[in-house]
Residue frames as qw, qx, qy, qz and C-alpha x, y, z in Angstrom:
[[0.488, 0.625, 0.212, 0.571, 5.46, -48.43, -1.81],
 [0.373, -0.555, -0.191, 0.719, 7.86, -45.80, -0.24],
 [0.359, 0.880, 0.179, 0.256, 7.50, -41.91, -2.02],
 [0.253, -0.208, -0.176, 0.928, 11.30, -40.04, -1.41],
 [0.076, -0.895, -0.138, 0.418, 11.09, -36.74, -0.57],
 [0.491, 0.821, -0.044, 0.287, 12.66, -34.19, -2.35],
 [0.759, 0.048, -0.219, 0.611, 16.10, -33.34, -1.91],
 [0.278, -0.830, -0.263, 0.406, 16.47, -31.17, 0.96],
 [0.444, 0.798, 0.046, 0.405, 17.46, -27.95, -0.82],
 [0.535, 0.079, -0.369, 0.756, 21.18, -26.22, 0.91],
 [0.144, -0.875, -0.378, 0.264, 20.15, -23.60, 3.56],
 [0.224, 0.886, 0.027, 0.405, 20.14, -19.91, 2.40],
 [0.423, 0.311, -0.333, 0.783, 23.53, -17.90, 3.40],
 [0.237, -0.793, -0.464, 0.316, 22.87, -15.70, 6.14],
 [0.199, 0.553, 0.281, 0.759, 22.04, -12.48, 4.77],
 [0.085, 0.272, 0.455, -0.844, 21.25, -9.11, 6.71],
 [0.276, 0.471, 0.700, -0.460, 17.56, -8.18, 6.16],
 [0.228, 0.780, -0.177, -0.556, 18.52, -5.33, 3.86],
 [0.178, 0.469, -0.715, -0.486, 20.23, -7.84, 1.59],
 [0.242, 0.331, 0.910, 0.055, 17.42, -10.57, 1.81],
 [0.243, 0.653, 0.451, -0.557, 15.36, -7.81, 0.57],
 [0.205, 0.660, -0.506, -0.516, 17.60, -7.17, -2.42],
 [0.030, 0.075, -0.980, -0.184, 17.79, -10.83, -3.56],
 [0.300, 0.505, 0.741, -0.325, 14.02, -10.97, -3.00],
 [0.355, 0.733, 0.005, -0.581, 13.37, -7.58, -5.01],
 [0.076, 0.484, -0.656, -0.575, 15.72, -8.69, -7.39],
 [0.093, 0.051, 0.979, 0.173, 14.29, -12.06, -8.32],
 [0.472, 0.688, 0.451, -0.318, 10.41, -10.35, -8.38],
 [0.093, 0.654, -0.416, -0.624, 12.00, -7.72, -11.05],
 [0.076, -0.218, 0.887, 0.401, 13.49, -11.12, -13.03],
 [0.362, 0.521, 0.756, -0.161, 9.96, -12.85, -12.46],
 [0.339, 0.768, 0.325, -0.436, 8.00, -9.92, -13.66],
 [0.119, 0.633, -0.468, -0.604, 10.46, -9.49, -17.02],
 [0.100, -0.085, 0.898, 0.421, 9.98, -13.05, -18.15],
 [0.363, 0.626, 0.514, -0.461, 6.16, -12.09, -18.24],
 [0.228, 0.798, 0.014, -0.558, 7.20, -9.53, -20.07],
 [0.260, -0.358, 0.712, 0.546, 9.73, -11.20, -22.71],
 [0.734, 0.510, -0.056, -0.445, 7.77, -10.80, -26.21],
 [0.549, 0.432, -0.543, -0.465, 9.65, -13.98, -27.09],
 [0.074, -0.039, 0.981, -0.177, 8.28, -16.36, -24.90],
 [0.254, -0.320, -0.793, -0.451, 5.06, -15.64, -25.89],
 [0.120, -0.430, -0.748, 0.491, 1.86, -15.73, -23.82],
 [0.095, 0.863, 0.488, 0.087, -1.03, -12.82, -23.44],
 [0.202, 0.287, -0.177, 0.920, -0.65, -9.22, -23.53],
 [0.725, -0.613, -0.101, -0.296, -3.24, -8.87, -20.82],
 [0.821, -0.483, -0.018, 0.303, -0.50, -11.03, -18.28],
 [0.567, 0.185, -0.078, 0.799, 2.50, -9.28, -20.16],
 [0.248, -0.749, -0.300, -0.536, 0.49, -5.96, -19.30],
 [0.654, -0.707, -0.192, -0.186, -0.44, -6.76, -15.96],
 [0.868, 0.191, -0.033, 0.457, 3.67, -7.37, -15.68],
 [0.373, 0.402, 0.041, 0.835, 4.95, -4.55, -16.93],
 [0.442, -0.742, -0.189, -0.466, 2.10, -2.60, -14.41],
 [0.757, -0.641, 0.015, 0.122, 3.69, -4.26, -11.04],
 [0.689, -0.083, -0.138, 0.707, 7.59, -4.07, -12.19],
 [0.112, 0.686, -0.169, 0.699, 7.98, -0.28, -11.13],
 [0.483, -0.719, 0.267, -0.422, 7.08, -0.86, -7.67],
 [0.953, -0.239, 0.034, 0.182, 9.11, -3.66, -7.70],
 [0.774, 0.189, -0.275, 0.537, 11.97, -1.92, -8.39],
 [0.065, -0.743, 0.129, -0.654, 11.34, 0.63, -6.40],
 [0.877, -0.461, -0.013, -0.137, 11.36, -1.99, -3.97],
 [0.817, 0.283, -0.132, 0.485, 14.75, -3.25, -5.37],
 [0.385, 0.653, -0.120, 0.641, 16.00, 0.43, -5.23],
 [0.515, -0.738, 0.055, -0.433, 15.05, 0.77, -1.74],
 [0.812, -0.562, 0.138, 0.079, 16.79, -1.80, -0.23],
 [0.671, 0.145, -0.114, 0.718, 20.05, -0.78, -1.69],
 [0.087, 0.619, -0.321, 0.711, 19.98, 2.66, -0.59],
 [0.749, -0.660, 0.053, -0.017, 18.96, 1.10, 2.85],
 [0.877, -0.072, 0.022, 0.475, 22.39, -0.97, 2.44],
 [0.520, 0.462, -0.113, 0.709, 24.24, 1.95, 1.22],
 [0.378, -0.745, 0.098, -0.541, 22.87, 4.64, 3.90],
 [0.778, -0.593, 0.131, -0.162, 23.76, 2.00, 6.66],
 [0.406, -0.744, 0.490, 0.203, 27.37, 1.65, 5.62],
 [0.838, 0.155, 0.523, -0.007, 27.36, -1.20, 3.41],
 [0.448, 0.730, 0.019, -0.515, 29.04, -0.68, 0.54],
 [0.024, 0.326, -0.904, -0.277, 30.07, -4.11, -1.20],
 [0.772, 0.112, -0.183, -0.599, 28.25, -6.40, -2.59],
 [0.298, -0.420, 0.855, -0.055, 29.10, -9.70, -1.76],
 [0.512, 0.417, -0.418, -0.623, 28.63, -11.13, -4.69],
 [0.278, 0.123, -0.934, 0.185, 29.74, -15.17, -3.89],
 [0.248, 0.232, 0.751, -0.566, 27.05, -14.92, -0.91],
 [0.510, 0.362, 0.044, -0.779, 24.19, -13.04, -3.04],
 [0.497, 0.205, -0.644, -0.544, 24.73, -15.49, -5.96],
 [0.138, 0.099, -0.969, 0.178, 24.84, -18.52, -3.50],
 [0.409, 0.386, 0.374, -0.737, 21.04, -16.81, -2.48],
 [0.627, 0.276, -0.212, -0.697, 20.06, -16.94, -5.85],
 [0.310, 0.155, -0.908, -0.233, 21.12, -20.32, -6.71],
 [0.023, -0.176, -0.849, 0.497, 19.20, -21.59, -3.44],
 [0.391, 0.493, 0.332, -0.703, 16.00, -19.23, -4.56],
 [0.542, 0.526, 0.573, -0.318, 16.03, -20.47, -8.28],
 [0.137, 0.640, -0.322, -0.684, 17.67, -17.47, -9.65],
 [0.191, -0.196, 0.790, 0.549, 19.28, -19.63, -12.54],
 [0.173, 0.363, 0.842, 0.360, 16.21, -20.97, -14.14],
 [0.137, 0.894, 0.412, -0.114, 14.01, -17.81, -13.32],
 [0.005, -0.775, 0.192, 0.603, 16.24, -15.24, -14.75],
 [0.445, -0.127, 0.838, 0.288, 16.59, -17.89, -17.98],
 [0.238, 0.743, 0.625, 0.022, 13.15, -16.81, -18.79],
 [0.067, 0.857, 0.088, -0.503, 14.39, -13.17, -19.54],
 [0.069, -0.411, 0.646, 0.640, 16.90, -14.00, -22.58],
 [0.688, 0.367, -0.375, -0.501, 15.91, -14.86, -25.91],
 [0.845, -0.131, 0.515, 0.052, 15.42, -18.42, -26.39],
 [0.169, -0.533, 0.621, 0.550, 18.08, -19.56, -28.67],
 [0.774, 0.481, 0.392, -0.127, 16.63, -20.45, -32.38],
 [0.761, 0.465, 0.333, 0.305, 17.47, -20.40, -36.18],
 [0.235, -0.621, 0.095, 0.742, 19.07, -17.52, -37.71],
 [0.529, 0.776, 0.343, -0.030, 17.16, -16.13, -40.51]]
């Protein structure tokens, strides 16, 4: 009985440091909002604890853009960044911040 492996996942763009830092920050930020989304449910003790850690994530966020901007940078390269998220997840963790779609009352 053979077990595959997972499928080898595409290698991340090459990013400068300052923008692996931004695609990181960003994607804690996303994490730390679907915690927070009051319509997925869950404790308010973990939504709490959430809402407690996203300021210094974005201050984390905010930091490594003004690194990017202070060192000259001033495009986003949007095609690469997304091509980061896709490769980190983004899609399904940032999925968790919208409303899930239901009924209309």
């Amino acid at each position: 009985m053979s077990h595959a492996l997972p499928p080898e996942l595409p290698p991340l763009p090459a990013l400068t440091r300052a923008e692996g830092r931004y695609v990181d920050g960003y994607l804690e930020v996303v994490d730390l909002l679907g915690r927070t989304n009051p319509a997925r449910g869950g404790d308010t003790y973990g939504a709490l604890r959430a809402a407690q850690a996203l300021a210094g994530r974005a201050a984390e966020l905010r930091d490594a853009l003004a690194v990017m901007h202070e060192r000259g940078e001033r495009e986003l390269h949007a095609e690469v960044l997304a091509r980061a998220l896709r490769v980190l997840d983004g899609e399904r963790r940032a999925s968790r911040v919208a409303v899930p779609p239901g009924r209309r009352d």
